[in-house]
N, C-alpha and C positions, 0 to 999 in steps of 0.2 A: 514395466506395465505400460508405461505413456510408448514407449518405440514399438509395442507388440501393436498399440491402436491402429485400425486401418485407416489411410489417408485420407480416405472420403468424410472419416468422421471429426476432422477440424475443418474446421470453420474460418476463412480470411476477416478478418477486423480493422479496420484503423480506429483506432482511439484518440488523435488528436493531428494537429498538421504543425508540422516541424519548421523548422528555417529550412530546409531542404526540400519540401513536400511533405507529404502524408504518411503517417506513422503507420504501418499494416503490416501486419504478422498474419499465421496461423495457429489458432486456441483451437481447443479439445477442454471439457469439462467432464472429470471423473468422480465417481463416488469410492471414498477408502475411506478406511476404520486404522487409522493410526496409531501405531502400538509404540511404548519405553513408558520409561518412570514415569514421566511427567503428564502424560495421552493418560494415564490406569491413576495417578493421581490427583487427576483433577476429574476424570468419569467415579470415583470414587467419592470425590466432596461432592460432586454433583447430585450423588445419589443418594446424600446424605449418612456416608460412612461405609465401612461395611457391610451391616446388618443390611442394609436395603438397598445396595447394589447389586443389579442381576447377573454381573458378570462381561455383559456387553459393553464394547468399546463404542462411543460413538460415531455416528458417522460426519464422515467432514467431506467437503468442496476442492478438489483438487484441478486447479487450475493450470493447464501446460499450454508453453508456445513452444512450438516448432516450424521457426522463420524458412521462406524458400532458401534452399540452395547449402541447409547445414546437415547435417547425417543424423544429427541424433537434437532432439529436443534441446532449449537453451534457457528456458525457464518455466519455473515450477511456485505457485504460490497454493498452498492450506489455508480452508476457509471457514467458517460455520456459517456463510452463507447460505441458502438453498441452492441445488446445483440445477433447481426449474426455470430458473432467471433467464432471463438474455445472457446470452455469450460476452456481446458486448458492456452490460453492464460490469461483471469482474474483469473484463480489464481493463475497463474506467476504473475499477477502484484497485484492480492492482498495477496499474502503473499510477495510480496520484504517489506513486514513492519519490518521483522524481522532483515533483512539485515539492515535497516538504521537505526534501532533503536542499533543493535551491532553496527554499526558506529560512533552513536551519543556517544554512552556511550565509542570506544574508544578515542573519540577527546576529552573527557572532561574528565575522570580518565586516560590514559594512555599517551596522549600528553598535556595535560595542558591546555585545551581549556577554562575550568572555571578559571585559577591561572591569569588571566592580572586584574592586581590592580593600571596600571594607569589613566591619567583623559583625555589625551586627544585623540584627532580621529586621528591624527597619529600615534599615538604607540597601538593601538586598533587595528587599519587597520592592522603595522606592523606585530602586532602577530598573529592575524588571518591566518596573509599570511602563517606565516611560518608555524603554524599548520596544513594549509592546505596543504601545500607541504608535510610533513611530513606524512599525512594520505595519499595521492597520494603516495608517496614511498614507505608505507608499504602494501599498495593493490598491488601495481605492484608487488613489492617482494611477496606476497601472490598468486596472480595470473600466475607468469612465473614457468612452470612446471620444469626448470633447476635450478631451484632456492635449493640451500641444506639447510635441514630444521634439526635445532641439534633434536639427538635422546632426 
């Protein structure tokens, strides 16, 4: 579907400026009604069971990049966004993958988010907390432009 679209209809984007320069692809935003088990049972809870489900699958946000210079598209993100938005807006929100996955990886190598080796829900709860505060401090200090960053 996304290789049959004609090239005029994506759209160049940057979404954010890299250690390298500027992050810029080309998006296309599609309307698909995604079908298996999981797409027919959750239009199904949605509908409120059987009885008052009409049979339609919903429609969902399909979001493709196809960067210069590759033959065939390189990524593909499923949305329930509206697909009336800005172009740019889903791929601000489908690339913050990168962000939270740098996040996840620094809460678990850098703050010790995997090291709690007790057994019970309070001292699990405990340290959670403080990891979290701890990732909360080091975004804000990351974030505040007066912040001195050693050479």
């Amino acid at each position: 579907l996304a290789a049959q679209t004609a090239p005029e209809h994506f759209s160049e984007v940057t979404w954010r400026q890299g250690s390298k320069g500027p992050m810029t692809s080309r998006f296309t935003v599609l309307t698909v009604r995604p079908a298996g088990k999981q797409s027919l049972a959750a239009a199904q809870t949605a509908g409120g069971g059987r009885n008052r489900w009409d049979g339609v699958l919903p429609a969902r946000t399909l979001l493709v990049e196809w960067p210069h210079g590759q033959d065939t598209p390189t990524g593909y993100w499923i949305s329930n966004l509206p697909a009336t938005g800005p172009v740019a807006d889903l791929v601000r929100w489908a690339k913050t993958r990168w962000r939270i996955e740098h996040d996840y990886r620094e809460l678990k190598h850098g703050l010790g988010l995997d090291h709690f080796e007790g057994r019970t829900w309070r001292g699990w709860h405990h340290h959670v907390t403080l990891v979290t505060a701890a990732q909360a401090f080091l975004t804000l200090r990351r974030l505040d432009p007066k912040a001195h960053t050693p050479a």
